[in-house]
VEXGU-573167 format. One record per residue (C-alpha): residue number from 1; x, y, z. Coordinates in pm, 1 decimal, always signed. Example, Ala and Ser with C-alpha at 12.3 -4.5 7.8 and 13.67 -1.06 7.14 Angstrom:
2
(site 1 (+1230.0 -450.0 +780.0))
(site 2 (+1367.0 -106.0 +714.0))
***
This chain:
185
(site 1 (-5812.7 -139.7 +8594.5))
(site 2 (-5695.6 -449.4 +8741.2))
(site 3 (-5587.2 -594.0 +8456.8))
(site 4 (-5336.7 -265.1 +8423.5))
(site 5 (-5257.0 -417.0 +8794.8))
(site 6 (-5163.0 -731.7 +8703.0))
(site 7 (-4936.1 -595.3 +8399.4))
(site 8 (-4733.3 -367.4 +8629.0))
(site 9 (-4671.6 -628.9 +8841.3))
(site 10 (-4525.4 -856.7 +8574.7))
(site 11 (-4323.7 -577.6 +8448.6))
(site 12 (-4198.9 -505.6 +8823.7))
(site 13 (-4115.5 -920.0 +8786.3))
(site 14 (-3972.2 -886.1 +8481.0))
(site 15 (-3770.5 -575.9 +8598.4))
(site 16 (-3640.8 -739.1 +8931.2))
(site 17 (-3513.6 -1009.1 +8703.1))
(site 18 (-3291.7 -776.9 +8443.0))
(site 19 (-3159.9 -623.3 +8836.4))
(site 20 (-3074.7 -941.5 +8960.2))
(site 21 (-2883.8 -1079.2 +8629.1))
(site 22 (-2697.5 -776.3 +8643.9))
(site 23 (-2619.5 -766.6 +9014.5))
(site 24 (-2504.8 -1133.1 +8928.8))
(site 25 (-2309.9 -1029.5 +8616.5))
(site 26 (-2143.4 -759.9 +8815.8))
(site 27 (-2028.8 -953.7 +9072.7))
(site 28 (-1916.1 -1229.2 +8882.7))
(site 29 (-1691.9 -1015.7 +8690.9))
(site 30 (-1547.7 -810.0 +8928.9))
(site 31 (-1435.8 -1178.1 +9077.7))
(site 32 (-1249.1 -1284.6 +8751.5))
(site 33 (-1086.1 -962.8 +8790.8))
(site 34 (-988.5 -1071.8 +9137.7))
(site 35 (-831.0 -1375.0 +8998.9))
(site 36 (-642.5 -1173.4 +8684.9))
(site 37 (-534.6 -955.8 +9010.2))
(site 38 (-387.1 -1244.0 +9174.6))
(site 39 (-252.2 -1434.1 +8903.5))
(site 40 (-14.9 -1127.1 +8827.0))
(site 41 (+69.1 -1082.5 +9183.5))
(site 42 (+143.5 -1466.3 +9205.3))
(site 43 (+405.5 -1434.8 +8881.6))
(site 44 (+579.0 -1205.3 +9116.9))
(site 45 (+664.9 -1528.3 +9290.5))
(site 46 (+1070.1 -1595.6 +9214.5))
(site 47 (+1281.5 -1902.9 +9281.4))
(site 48 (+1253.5 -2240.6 +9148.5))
(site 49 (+1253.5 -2534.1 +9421.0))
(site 50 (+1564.4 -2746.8 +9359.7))
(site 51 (+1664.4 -3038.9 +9517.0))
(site 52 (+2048.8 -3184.4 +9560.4))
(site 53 (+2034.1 -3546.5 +9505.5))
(site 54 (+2342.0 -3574.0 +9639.3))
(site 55 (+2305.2 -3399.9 +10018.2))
(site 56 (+1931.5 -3540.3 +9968.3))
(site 57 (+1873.7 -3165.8 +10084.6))
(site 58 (+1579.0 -2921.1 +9902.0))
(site 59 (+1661.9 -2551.0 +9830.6))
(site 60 (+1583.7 -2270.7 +9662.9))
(site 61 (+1754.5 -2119.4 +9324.3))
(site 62 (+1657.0 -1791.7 +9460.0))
(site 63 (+1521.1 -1585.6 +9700.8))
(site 64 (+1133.2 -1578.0 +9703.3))
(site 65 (+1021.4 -1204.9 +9684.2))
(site 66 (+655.2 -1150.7 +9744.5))
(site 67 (+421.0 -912.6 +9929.0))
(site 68 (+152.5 -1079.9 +10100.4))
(site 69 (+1.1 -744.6 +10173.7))
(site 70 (-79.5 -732.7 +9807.4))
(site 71 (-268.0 -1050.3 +9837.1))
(site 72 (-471.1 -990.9 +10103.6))
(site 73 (-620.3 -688.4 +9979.8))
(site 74 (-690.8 -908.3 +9659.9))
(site 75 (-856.6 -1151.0 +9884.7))
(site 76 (-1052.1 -899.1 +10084.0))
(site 77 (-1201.6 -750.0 +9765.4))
(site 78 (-1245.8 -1056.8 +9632.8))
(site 79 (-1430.9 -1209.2 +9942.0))
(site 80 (-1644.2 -892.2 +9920.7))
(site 81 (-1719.8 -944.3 +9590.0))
(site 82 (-1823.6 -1299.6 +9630.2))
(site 83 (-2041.1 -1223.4 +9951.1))
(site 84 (-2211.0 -970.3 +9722.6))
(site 85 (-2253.5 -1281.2 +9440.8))
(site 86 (-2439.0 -1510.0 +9701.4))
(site 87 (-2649.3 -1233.2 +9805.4))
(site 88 (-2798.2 -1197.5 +9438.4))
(site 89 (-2850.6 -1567.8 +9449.8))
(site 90 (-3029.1 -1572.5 +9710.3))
(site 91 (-3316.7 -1382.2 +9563.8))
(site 92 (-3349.4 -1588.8 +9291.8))
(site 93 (-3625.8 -1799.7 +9507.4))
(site 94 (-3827.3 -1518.9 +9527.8))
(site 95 (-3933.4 -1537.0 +9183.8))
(site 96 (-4180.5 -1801.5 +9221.1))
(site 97 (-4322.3 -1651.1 +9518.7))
(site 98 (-4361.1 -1307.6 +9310.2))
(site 99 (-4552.8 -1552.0 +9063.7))
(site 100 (-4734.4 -1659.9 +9296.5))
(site 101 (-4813.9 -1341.4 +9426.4))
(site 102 (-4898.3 -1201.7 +9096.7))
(site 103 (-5178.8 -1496.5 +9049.9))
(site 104 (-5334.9 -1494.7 +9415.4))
(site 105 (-5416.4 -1085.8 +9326.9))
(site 106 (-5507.2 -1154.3 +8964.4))
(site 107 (-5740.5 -1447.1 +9110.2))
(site 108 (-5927.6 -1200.4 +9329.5))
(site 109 (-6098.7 -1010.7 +9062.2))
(site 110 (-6158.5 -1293.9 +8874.7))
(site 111 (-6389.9 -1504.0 +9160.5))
(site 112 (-6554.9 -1152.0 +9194.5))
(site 113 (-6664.8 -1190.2 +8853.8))
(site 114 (-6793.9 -1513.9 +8887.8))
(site 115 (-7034.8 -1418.2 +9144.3))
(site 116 (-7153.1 -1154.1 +8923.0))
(site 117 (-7173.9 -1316.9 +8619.0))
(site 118 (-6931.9 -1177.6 +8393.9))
(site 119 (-6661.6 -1452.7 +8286.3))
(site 120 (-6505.7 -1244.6 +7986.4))
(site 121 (-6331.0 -1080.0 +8281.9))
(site 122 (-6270.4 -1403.5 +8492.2))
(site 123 (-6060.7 -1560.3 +8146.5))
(site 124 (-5909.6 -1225.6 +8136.8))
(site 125 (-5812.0 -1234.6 +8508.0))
(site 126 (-5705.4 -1551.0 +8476.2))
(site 127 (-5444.5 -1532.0 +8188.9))
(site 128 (-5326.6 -1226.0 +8308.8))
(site 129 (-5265.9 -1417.9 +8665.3))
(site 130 (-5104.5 -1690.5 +8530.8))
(site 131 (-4896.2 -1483.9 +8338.3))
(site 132 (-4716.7 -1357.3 +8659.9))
(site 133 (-4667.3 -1704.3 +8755.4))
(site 134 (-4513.4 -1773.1 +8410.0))
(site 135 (-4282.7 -1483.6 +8442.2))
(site 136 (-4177.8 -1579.9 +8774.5))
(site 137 (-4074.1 -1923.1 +8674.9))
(site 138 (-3893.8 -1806.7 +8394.4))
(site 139 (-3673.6 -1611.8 +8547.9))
(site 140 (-3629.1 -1816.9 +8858.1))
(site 141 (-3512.0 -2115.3 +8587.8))
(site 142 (-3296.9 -1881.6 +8437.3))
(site 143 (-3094.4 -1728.6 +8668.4))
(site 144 (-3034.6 -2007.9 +8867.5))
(site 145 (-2911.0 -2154.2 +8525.8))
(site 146 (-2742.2 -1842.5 +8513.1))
(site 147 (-2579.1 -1889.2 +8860.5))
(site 148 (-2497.7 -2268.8 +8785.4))
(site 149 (-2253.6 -2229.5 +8560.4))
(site 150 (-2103.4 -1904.7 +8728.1))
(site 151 (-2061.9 -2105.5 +9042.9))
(site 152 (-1844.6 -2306.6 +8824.1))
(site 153 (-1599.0 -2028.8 +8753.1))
(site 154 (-1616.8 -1896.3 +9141.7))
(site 155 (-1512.3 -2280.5 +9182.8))
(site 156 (-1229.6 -2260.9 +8993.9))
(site 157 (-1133.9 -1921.0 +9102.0))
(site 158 (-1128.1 -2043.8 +9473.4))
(site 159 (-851.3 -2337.6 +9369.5))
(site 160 (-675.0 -2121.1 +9191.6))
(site 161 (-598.5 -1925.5 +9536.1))
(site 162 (-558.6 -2232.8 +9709.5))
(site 163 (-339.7 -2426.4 +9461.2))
(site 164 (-98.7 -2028.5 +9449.8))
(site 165 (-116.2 -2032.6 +9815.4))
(site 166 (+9.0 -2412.4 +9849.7))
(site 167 (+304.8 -2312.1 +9597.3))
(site 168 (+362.2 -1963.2 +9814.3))
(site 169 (+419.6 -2151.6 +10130.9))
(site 170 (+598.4 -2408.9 +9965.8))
(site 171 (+848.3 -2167.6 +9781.0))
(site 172 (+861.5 -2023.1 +10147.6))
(site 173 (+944.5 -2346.8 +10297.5))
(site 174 (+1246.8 -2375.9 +10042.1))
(site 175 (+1360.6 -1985.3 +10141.0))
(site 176 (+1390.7 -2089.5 +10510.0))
(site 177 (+1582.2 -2444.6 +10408.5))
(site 178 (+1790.4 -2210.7 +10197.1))
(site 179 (+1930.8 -1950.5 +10466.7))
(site 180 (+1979.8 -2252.7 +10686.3))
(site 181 (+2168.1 -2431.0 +10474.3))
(site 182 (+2400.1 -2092.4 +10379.7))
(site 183 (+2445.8 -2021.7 +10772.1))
(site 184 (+2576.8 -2369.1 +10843.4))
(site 185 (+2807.7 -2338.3 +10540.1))
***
């Protein structure tokens, strides 16, 4: 009976594992959608900085046209959907401990056999404790591996906003040169 114990609660390991690499999946996509989202919304963006070399002034070829409102909700699903990405990484450390727990109950039975004599059951109770541990190392290792290279792409997702925001203001900048220099003309 215990060792049926012990199996269901590798299996519950295993299972939490398979939820949290899909939580992170999910997430992880839904945020490269965010950034396919913004990048069209960003190609919105007209006008082509110019500069007159001889008036040493900066313009604009033409008027910038953009809707920040369609941004923001970009951003606000896209800061949703990396909250909900660092809250599946944050139970990746509970793997171990799951392990861990696993082993401690498998370990019970097993020094209760040793005081009665019967060590076919304490090997059994052993390997089916360490077992947990095993599993719970395993997928610890791999979805933090997992995560690694995901928090690569978040990464690169975040400049990406930053570096379309720095050419939004910019292009922005040259609008506001632009309709100063036509109203002192």
């Amino acid at each position: 009976m215990d060792k049926v114990i012990l199996w269901v609660i590798n299996v519950l390991i295993a299972g939490f594992g398979v939820i949290v690499f899909t939580g992170l999946s999910s997430a992880h996509r839904r945020m490269l959608d965010n950034r396919d989202e913004a990048r069209n919304v960003y190609e919105t963006i007209k006008g082509k900085p110019v500069v007159d070399i001889a008036s040493g002034m900066m313009g604009v070829s033409a008027i910038t046209e953009f809707q920040p409102e369609n941004m923001d909700y970009i951003r606000e699903k896209y800061n949703k959907n990396s909250t909900a990405y660092f809250k599946w990484t944050q139970m990746i450390p509970v793997f171990p401990l799951l392990g861990l727990l696993g082993t401690v109950i498998g370990l019970i039975p097993g020094l209760t056999a040793v005081r009665d004599g019967q060590f076919d059951l304490l090997y059994t109770s052993l390997s089916t404790a360490l077992y947990s541990t095993l599993i719970g190392l395993v997928c610890s290792i791999v979805l933090k591996l997992i995560a690694a290279s995901y928090s690569g792409t978040i990464s690169d997702i975040e400049d990406y906003f930053e570096e379309n925001d720095r050419k939004y203001n910019m292009a922005l900048n040259l609008n506001r040169v632009k309709k100063d220099m036509d109203q002192g003309n």
